[in-house]
C-alpha positions as CSV (number, residue, x, y, z in Angstrom):
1,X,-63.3,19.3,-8.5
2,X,-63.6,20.0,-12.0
3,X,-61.6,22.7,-14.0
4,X,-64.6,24.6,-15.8
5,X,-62.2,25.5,-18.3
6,X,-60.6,22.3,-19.4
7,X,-62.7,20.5,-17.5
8,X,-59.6,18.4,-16.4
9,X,-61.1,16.8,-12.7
10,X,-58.2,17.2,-9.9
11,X,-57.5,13.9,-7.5
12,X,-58.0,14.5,-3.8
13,X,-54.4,12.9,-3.1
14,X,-53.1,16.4,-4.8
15,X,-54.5,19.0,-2.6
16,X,-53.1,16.4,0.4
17,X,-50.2,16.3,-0.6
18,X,-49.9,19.9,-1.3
19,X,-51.0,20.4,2.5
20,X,-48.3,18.0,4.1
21,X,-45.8,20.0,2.2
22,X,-47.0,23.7,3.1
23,X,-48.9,23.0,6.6
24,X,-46.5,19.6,7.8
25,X,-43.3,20.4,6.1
26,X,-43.0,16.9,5.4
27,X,-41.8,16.9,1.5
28,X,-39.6,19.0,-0.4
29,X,-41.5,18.7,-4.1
30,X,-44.5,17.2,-5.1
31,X,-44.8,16.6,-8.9
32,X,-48.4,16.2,-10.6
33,X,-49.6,14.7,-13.9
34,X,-52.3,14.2,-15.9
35,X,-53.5,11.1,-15.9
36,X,-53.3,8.9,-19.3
37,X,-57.2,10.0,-20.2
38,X,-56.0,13.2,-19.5
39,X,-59.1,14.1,-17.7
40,X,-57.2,14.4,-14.0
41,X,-54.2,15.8,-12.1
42,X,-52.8,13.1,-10.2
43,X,-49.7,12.9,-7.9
44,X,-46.9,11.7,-9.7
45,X,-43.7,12.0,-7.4
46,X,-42.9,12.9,-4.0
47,X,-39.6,14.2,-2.7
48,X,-39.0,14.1,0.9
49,X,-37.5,16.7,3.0
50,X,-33.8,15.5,2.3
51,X,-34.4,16.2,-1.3
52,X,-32.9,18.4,-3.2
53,X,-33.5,20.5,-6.5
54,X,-31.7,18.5,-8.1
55,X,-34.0,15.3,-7.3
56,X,-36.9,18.0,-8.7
57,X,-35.5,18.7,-12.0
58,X,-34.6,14.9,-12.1
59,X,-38.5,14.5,-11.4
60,X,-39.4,16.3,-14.6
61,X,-39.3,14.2,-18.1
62,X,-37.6,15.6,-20.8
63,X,-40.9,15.2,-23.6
64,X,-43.8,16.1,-21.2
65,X,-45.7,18.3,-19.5
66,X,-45.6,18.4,-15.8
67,X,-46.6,20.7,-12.4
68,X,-44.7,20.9,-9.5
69,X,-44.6,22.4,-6.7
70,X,-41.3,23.3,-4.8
71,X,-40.2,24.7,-0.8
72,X,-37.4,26.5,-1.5
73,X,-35.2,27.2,2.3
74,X,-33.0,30.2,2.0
75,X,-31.4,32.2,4.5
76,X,-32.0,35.8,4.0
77,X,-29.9,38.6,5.1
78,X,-32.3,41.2,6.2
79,X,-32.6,43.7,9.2
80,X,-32.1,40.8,12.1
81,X,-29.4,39.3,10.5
82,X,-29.3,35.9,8.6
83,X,-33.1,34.4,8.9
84,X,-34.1,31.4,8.1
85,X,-37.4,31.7,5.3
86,X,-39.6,29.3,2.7
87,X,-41.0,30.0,0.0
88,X,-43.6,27.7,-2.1
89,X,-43.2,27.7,-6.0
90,X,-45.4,26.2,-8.3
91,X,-43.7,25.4,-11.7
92,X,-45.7,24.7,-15.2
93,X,-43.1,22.7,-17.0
94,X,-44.0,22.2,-20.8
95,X,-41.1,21.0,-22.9
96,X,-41.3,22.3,-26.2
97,X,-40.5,18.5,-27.5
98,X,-44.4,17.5,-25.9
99,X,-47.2,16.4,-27.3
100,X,-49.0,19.4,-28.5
101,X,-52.6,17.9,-27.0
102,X,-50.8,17.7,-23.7
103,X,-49.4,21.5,-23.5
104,X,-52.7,22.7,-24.6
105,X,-54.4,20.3,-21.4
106,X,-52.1,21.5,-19.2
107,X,-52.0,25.4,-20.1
108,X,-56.1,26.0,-19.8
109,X,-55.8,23.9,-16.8
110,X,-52.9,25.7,-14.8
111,X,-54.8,28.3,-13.6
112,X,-57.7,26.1,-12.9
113,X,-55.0,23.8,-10.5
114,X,-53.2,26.2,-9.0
115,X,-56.3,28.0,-7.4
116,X,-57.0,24.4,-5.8
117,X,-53.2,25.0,-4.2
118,X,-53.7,27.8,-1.7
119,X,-50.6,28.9,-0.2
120,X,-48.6,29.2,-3.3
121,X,-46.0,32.1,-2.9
122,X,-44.5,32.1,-6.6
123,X,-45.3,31.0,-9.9
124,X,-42.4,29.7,-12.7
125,X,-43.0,28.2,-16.3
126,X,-40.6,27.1,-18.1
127,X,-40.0,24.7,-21.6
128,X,-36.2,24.0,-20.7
129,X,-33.8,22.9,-17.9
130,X,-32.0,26.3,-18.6
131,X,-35.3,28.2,-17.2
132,X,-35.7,26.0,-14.4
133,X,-32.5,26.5,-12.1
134,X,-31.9,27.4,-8.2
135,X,-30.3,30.5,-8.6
136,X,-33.7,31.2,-10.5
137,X,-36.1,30.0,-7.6
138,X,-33.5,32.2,-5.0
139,X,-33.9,35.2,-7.3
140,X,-37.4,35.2,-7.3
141,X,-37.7,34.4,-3.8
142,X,-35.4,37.3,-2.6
């Protein structure tokens, strides 16, 4: 499907993969790109369930633009005591050291994307490794 305002097209293998992490639980992050005509989003990475944020931010190139998303497990301490939750993030990373073409793609397509991802509980940007952290994700998730 076609973004009408970019018009960026967005690969069937991303909404799939999207699913098997929300509905199967069976990956941690799935990271998406643009592909080199820039004209779709395409699955770039895939962590498994044993992967960590750590593996994520490692995902993410220092000098371009990327989406991700992210299943954050947490315990929370509420009413019944320590309960196991997951929440779904999707993150716009745009380095400020990209190509200037490339943030502008991937801004007026973000919204555009993101609609085709439903089930997405949170939404993070961020240009730097400093806003892009765990204790980030865990704030907004709690």
């Amino acid at each position: 499907m076609a973004n009408a305002v970019s018009g960026v097209a967005v690969n069937e293998e991303c909404v799939k993969a999207f699913q098997e992490l929300r509905a199967g639980r069976a990956h941690r992050f799935v990271v998406y790109k643009l592909d080199d005509d820039l004209q779709q989003v395409v699955v770039d990475k895939v962590g498994g369930v044993e992967s960590k944020f750590d593996d994520l931010a490692a995902a993410l190139p220092a000098d371009d633009c990327r989406y991700a998303v992210y299943d954050l497990e947490f315990i929370a301490d509420d009413s019944v005591g320590d309960t196991p939750r997951s929440k779904i993030f999707f993150i716009s990373w745009s380095p400020e050291t990209a190509d200037t073409k490339s943030k502008m793609v991937y801004a007026s397509s973000n919204e555009g994307f993101k609609k085709e991802l439903e089930g997405v509980q949170y939404d993070v940007q961020a240009t730097d490794p400093s806003e892009l952290t765990l204790e980030i994700l865990k704030d907004h998730a709690t």
